[in-house]
C-alpha positions in Angstrom: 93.2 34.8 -7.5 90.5 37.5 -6.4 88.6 36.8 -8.9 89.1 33.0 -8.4 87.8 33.9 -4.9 85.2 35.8 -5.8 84.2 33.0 -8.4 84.1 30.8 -5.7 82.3 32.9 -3.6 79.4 33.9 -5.7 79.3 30.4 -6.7 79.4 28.8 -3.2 76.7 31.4 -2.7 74.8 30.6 -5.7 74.8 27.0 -4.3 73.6 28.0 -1.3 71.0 29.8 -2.6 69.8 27.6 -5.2 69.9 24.6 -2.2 67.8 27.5 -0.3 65.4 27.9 -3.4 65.2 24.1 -3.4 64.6 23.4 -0.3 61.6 25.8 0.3 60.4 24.7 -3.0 60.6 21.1 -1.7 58.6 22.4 1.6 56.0 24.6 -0.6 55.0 21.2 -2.3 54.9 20.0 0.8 52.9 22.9 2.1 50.9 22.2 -1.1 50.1 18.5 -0.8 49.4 19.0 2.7 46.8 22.2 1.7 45.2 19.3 -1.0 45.0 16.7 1.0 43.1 19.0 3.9 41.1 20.4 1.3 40.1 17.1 0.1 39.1 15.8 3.2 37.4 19.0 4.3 35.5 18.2 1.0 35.3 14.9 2.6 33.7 15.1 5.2 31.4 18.4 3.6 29.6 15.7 1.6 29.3 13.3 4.7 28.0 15.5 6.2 25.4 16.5 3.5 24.6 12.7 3.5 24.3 12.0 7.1 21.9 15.4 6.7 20.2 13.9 4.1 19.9 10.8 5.4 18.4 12.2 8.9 15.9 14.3 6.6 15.1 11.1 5.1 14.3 8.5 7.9 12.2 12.4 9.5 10.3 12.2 6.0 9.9 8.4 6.4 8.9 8.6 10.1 6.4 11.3 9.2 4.5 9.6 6.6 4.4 6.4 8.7 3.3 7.9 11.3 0.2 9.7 9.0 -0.5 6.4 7.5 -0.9 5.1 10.5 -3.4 7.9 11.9 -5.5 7.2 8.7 -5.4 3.1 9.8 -6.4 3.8 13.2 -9.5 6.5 11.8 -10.5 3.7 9.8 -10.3 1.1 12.6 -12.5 3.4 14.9 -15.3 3.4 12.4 -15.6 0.4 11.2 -15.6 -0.5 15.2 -18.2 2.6 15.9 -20.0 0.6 12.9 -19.9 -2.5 14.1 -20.9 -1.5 17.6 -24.0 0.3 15.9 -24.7 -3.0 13.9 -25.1 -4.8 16.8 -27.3 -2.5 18.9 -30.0 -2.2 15.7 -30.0 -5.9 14.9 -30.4 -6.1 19.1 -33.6 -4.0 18.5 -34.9 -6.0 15.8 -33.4 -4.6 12.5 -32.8 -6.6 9.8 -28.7 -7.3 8.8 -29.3 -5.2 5.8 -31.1 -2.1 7.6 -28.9 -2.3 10.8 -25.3 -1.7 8.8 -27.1 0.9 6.6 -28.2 3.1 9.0 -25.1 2.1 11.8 -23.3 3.5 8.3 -25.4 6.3 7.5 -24.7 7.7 11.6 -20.8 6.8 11.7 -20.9 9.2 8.3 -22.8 11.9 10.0 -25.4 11.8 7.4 -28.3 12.1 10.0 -31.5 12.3 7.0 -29.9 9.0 5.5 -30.4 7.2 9.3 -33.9 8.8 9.6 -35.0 7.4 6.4 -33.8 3.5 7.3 -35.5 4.1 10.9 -38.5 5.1 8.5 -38.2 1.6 6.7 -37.7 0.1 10.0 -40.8 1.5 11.5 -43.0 0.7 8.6 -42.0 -2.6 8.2 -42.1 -3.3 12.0 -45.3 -1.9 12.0 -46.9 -4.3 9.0 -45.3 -7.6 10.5 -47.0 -6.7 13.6 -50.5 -6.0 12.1 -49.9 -9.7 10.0 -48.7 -11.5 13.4 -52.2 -9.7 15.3 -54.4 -10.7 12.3 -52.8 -14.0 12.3 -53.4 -14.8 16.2 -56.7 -13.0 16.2 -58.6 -16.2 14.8 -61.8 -16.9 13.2 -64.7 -14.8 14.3 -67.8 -17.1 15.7 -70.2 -18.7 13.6 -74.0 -17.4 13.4 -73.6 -15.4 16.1 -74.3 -11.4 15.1 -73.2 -10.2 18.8 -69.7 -11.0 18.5 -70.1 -13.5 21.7 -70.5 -17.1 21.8 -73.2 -18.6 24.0 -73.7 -21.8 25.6 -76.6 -22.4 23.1 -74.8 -21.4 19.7 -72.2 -23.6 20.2 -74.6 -26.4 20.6 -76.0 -25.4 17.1 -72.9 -26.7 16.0 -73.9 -29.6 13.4 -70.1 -30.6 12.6 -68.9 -32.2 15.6 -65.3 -30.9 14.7 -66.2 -27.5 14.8 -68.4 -28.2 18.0 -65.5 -29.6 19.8 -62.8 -26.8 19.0 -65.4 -24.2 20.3 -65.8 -26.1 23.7 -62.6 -26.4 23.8 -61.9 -22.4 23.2 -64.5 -21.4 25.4 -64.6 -24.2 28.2 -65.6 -21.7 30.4 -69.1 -21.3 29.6 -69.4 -25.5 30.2 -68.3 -25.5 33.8 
């Protein structure tokens, strides 16, 4: 009966032990699960984080190359306007459309011996429309008179009475 006892024993410890060994192999996969599904969601929220990241690098990167584009827009904006406002001044001054934007371009550019060179044109073609508008006003010098002045007397030579009349008429003064 001893050893019935002792059967019993080392088989009701046995049990125990193996219900033991179960049950911490039941918590272990527990422990286990628990350990993957932490892991998992560290991993989780690792590449969420890498995303958000990424995704604030992103809209820095997008902000940045906005914000350059739109320092290059607003360059170009302020000389066409520095342009324009040249333009205007130079065809104020009597430049032709063609001569004010070139040299209005030429000084926005910096290129100082292009702007001297269309003031140059400017200057030379002033300067010939001026000697043709003074040639043009200056009229028709007298007839048979070497002196350069009209008398009384010369313009009563006049045979054509045309020609008699305008020259009264352009020197009235030496009638009154």
């Amino acid at each position: 009966m001893e050893e019935n006892k002792n059967t019993n024993l080392e088989s009701n410890e046995t049990s125990e032990e193996e219900a033991l060994i179960k049950q911490l192999r039941d918590e272990n996969a527990k422990l286990k699960a628990s350990v993957s599904n932490a892991s998992a969601e560290a991993s989780k929220y690792k590449k969420s984080l890498k995303e958000l990241q990424t995704a604030e690098q992103n809209k820095a990167q997008e902000e940045a190359e906005e914000k350059e584009r739109m320092k290059e827009e607003l360059a170009i904006l302020r000389k066409e306007k520095t342009i324009s406002e040249y333009t205007s001044q130079f065809l104020g001054i009597g430049y032709s459309e063609a001569l004010a934007k070139e040299k209005a371009e030429a000084l926005a550019n910096g290129d100082i011996a292009k702007a001297n060179a269309v003031e140059k044109t400017f200057l030379e073609e002033t300067g010939k429309k001026a000697t043709a508008e003074a040639l043009k006003n200056m009229g028709k010098p007298p007839l048979n008179n070497a002196g350069g002045t009209l008398t009384k007397a010369d313009i009563l030579k006049e045979k054509d009475i045309v020609k008699r009349r305008k020259l009264i008429e352009d020197n009235i003064a030496l009638f009154e």
